[in-house]
C-alpha positions in Angstrom: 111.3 113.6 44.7 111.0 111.1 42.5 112.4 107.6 41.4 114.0 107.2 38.5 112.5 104.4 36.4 114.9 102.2 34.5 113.2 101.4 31.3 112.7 104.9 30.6 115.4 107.2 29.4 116.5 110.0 31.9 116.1 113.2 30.1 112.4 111.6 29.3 111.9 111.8 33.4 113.4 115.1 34.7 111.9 118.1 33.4 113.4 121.3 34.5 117.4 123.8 33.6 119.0 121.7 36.9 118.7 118.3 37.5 119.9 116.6 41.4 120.2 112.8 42.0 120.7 111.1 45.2 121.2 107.6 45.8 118.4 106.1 47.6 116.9 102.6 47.9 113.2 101.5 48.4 113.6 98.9 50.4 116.5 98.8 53.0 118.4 95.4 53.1 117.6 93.2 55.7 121.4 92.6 55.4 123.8 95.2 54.2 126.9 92.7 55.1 125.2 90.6 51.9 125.3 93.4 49.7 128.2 92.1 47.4 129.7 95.6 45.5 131.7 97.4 48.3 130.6 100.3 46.3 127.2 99.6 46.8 127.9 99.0 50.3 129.5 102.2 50.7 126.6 104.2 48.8 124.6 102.5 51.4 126.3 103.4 54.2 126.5 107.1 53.0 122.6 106.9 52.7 122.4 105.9 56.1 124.4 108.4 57.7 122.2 110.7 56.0 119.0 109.3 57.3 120.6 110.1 60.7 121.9 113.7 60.2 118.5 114.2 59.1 116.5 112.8 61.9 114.9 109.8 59.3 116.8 107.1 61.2 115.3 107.5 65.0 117.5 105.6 67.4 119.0 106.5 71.2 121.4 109.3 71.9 124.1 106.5 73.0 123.6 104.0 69.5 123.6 107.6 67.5 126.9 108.5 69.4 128.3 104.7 68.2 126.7 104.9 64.7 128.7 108.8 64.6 131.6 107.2 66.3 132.4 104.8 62.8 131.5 107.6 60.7 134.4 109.2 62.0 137.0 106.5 62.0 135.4 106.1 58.3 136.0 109.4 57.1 139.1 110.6 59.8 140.9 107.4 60.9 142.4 106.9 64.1 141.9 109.5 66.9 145.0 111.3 67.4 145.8 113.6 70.4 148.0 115.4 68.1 145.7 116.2 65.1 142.2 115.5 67.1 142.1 118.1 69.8 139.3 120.3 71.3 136.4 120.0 69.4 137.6 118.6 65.9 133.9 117.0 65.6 132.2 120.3 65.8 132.4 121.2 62.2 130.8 117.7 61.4 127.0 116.8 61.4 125.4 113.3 62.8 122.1 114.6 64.4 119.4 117.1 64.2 120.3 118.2 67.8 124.2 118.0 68.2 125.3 119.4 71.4 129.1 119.2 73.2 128.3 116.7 75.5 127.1 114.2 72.3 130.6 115.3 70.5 132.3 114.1 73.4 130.3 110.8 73.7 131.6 110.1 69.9 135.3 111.2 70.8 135.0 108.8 73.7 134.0 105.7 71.3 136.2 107.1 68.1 138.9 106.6 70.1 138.0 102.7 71.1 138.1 102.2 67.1 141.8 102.3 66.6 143.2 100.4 64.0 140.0 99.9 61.6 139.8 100.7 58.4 137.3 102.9 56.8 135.6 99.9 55.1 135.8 98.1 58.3 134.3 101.3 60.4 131.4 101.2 57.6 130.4 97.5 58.0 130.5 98.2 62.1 127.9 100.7 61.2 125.7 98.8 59.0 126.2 95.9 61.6 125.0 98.0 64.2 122.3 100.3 62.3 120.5 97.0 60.9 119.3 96.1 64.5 117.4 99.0 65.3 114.0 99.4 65.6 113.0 102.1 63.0 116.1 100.4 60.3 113.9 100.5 56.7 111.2 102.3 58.3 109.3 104.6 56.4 107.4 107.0 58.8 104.2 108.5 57.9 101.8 110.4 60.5 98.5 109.1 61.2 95.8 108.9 63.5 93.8 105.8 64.3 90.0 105.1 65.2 90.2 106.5 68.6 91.8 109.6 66.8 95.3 109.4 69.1 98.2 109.7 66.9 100.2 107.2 65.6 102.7 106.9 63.1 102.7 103.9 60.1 106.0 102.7 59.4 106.7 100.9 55.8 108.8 98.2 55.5 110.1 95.6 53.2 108.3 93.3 55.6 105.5 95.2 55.7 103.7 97.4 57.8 104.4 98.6 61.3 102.3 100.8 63.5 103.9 102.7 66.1 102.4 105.0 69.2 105.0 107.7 70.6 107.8 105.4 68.8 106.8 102.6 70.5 105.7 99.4 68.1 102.5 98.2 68.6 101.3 96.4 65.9 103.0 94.7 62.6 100.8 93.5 59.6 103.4 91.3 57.4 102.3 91.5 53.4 
């Protein structure tokens, strides 16, 4: 993976027949709700969603049940007992480990979200995903002096030091 530098042309940077791009920032924003292109804002929300199917974005079951919750009213609308029976959710991905019981937990808060629209569902995630712990962190395994393990977290505030997902230190640059 790599970043795509701005004063360079593109073909200059990729090498290769096939050529993927994926929207991804740095730095997350401290504040998506200040992010002032709604399309920016989406791409944002997209990347997010992504960081939690793919395990990136660590937070608990219930706040990744929520976070699934808006992604649905997002992409689906209103819950409907007409359209949204059984297990409509099951052909959908929000976390490594999916089970039934999760899917139920985000039919249970889908259905709370009637009447928002799928830019209001998104801000509701970005709202909500900004104040967790790991938000715009950048995990990386380590071990320290004592040789335990511990994982370094990179921010746009800095660095963070976690033990078993627990913080315990933060060096600000």
């Amino acid at each position: 993976m790599r970043w795509v530098d701005p004063l360079k042309t593109i073909k200059k940077q990729c090498r290769g027949p096939t050529y993927e791009f994926y929207f991804r920032v740095k730095f997350y924003v401290s504040d998506p709700s200040k992010l002032s292109e709604e399309y920016t804002r989406y791409h944002f929300f997209l990347q997010l969603k992504k960081d939690l199917v793919e395990g990136r974005l660590v937070c608990p079951h219930s706040t990744s049940a929520l976070l699934s919750s808006y992604a649905i009213q997002s992409e689906l609308g209103d819950y409907n007992t007409d359209e949204h029976k059984g297990d409509y959710l099951s052909e959908f991905r929000f976390i490594p480990s999916q089970t039934a019981e999760f899917e139920r937990q985000v039919i249970e808060y889908h259905k709370q979200h009637r009447g928002q629209t799928p830019a209001e569902a998104e801000y509701c995630f970005l709202e909500r995903a900004k104040r967790l712990e790991m938000y715009g962190v950048d995990l990386h395994n380590a071990r320290d002096q004592s040789n335990l393990e511990i994982q370094l977290g990179v921010t746009s505030a800095g660095l963070v030091v976690f033990q078993n997902f627990v913080k315990i230190n933060t060096f600000s640059w």
